[in-house]
N, C-alpha and C positions, 0 to 999 in steps of 0.2 A: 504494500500500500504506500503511496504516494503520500509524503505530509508535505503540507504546504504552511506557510504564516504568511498573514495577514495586518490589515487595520479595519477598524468597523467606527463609527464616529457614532453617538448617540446619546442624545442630549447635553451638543456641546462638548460631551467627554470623549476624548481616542482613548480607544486601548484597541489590545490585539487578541487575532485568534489563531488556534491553531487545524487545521482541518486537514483528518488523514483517506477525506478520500478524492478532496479535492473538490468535491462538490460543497458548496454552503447557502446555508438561508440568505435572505437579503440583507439580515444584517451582520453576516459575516458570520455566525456562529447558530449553533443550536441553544434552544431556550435556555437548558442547563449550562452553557460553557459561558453563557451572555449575560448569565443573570449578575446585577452590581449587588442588590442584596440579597444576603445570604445567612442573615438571623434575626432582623428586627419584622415580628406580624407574617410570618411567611403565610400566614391562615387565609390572609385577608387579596380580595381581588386586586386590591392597591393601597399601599400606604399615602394616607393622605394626615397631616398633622398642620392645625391650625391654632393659630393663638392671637390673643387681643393685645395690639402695641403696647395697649396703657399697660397689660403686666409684665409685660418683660421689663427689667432694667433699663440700664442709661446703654450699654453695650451690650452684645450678644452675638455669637457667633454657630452657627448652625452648619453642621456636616453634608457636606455634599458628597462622600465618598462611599458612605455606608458602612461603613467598620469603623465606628465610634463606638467606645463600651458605653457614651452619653447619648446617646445618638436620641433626640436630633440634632442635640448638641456639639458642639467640635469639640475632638481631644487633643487635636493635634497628630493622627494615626496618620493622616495620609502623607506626613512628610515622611515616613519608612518607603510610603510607594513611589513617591516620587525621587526619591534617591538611588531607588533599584530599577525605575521603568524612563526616568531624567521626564517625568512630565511634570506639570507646574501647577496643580489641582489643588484649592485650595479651599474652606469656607467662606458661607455668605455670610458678610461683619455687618450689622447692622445697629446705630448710635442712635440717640436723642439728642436733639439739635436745642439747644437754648430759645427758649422763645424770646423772639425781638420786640414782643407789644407791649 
């Protein structure tokens, strides 16, 4: 069998795949080898997590990688994969601005 590697882009995120028979879905991999998460709600059709500005904090930083042990919070995890894969994946930082009125 033929292996081949890849790239698959999806949602904004590259990563790669590996495919040994040469043939691949369109996005590059099979559901199993594509899936980003791999332990928070696997029950559920989609993780979906919402929250009200007013309660978060002044700062907050939220995982975009999926291997947060905070998750949805950032740990800081993905800087292991971006030193093993050189991509630049980071969290969504989000602040409270001073009100000017």
């Amino acid at each position: 069998m033929e292996r081949r590697k890849g790239l698959f882009i999806r949602c904004g995120i590259v990563g790669t795949y590996y495919s040994r028979t040469g043939r691949t879905t369109l996005s590059g991999c099979s559901a199993s080898e594509g899936r980003f998460n791999t332990a928070h709600e696997l029950d559920k059709a989609k993780v979906v997590n919402s929250y009200d500005i007013e309660d978060l904090g002044d700062k907050v930083a939220f995982c975009r990688c999926w291997k947060s042990k905070k998750f949805p919070y950032c740990d800081g995890t993905h800087n292991a994969h971006n030193k093993l894969t050189g991509d630049n994946l980071g969290p969504v930082c989000l602040s409270r601005k001073e009100s000017t009125a």
